[in-house]
N, C-alpha and C positions, 0 to 999 in steps of 0.2 A: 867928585861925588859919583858913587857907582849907581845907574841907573839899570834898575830889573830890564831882563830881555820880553820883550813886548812880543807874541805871539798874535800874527795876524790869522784872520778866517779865514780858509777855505772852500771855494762849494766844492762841494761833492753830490756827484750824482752818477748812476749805473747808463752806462753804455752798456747794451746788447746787441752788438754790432751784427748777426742773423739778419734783426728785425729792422735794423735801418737800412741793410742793404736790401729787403726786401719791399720796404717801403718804397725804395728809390727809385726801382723797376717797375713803379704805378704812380710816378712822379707825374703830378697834370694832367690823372684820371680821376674817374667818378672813382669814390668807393665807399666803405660804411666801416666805421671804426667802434667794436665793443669797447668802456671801457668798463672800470670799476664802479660808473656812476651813472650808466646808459650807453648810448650807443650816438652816434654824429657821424652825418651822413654829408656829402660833396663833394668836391674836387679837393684833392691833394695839391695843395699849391706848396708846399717846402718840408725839406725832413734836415730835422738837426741831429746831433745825438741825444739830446736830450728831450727834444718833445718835434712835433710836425705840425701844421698848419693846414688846417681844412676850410674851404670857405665854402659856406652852406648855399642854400640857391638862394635867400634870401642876401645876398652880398658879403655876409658878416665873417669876419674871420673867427676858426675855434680853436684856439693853442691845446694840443692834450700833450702832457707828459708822456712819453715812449712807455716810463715805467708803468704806468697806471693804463697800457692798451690790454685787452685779456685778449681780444683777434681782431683780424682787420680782412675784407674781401673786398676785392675791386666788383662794381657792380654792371 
């Protein structure tokens, strides 16, 4: 019996590789990240390509998507 070819998912997501190596150069600094939905403010604790890690001073970790930064300044 012929069985259809089964297409699995993909993620897809934009790598901007500028911004994550500019990220990486303020890797475990203070800084303040614009996004599309406000702005998140604390130490840079990890950059992927697809999103970064900011843990606020309140302890709490904030994953933002790379795509979704408009700017970012080390403070």
């Amino acid at each position: 019996m012929n069985q259809p070819h089964v297409v699995q998912p993909q993620p897809v997501f934009q790598v901007d590789p500028f911004v994550v190596q500019a990220l990486r150069a303020v890797l475990g600094k203070k800084l303040v990240v614009e996004t599309i939905r406000g702005s998140v403010s604390g130490d840079l604790r990890d950059v992927k390509p697809d999103h970064v890690v900011v843990q606020q001073a309140d302890g709490k970790p904030v994953y933002v998507r790379i795509f979704q930064i408009v700017w970012s300044m080390p403070v």
